[in-house]
N, C-alpha and C positions, 0 to 999 in steps of 0.2 A: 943342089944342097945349099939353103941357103941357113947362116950359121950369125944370129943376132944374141947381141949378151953373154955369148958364152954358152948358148942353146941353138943346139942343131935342129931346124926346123923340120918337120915331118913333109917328105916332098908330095908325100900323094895325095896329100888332103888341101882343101879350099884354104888358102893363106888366112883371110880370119879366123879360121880353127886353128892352125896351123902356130898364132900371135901368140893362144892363151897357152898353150905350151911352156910360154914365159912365165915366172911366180910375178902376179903383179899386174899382169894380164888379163883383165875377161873381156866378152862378148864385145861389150858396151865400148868398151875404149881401143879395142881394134878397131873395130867399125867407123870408130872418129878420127882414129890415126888412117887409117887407109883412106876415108873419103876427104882429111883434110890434105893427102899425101896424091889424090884422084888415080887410085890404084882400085882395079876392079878386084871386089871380094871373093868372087867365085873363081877366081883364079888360082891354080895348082902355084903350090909354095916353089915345085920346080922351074915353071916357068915362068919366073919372073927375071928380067933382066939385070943388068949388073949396075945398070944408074936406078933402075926402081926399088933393086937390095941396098944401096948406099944411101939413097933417101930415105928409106925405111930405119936402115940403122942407126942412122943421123938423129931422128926421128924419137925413138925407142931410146936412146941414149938420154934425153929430155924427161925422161919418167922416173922415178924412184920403183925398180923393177932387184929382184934374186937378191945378192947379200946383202943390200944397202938398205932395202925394205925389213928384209928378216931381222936386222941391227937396229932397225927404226923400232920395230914391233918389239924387241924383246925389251928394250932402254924403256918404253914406255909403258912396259908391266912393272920394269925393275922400279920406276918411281913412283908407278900408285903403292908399290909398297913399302917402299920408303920412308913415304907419305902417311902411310899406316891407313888408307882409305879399308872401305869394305872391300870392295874388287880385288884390292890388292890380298888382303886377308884370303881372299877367296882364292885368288891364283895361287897362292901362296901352302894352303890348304889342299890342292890335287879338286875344287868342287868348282862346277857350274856358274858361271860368274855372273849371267843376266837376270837373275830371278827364277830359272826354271827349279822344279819342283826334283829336291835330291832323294826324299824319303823311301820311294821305291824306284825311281828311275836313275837316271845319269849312271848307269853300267859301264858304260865305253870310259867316262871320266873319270869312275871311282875307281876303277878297277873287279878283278874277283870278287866274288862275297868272300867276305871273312864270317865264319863262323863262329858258335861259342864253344862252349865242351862239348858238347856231340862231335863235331868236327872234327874235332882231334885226333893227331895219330901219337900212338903209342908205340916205343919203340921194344920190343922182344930181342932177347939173348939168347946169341944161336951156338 
């Protein structure tokens, strides 16, 4: 069991699957930490030794990875709207921030349809 960041790593799977596990983590920069670290990737998260988890932590500790990243991300929505940009407008609005099309899509970002008077419920006295 090996336990980086504050993230119990998954022991039965291939340690670079095992990296992205981390917020902050993917493919691409495990695969650079592990070959700049010359830890084989296809190696079980369990069987890694305790000087190649301690280099790895060491390692992983170098990266803006979990709360420190999420702090980074959210300070840097809080000032494009500060800022009063569009983006920030847009964050700020519950919509789509990169140009994609809201008019009949972005379901997940908008939420429910809200409807108009049809919709409505009407409440009865019982």
């Amino acid at each position: 069991m090996v336990r980086i960041a504050g993230v119990v790593l998954p022991g039965q799977k291939h340690i670079v699957i095992s990296m992205t596990h981390i917020k902050g983590i993917g493919r691409a920069l495990a695969m650079k930490i592990l070959k700049e670290l010359a830890i084989n990737p296809t190696k079980k998260a369990d069987t890694l030794t305790e000087e190649e988890g301690a280099r790895l932590r060491a390692r992983v500790e170098r990266e803006t990875i979990e709360g420190e990243l999420s702090r980074k991300v959210s300070m840097d929505i809080k000032r494009l709207q500060d800022i009063g940009t569009w983006r920030g407008y847009r964050h700020r609005k519950k919509l789509p921030v990169r140009g994609q099309t809201s008019r009949r899509n972005a379901r997940t970002k908008r939420g429910k349809k809200k409807t108009g008077l049809s919709g409505r419920t009407t409440l009865t006295k019982t």
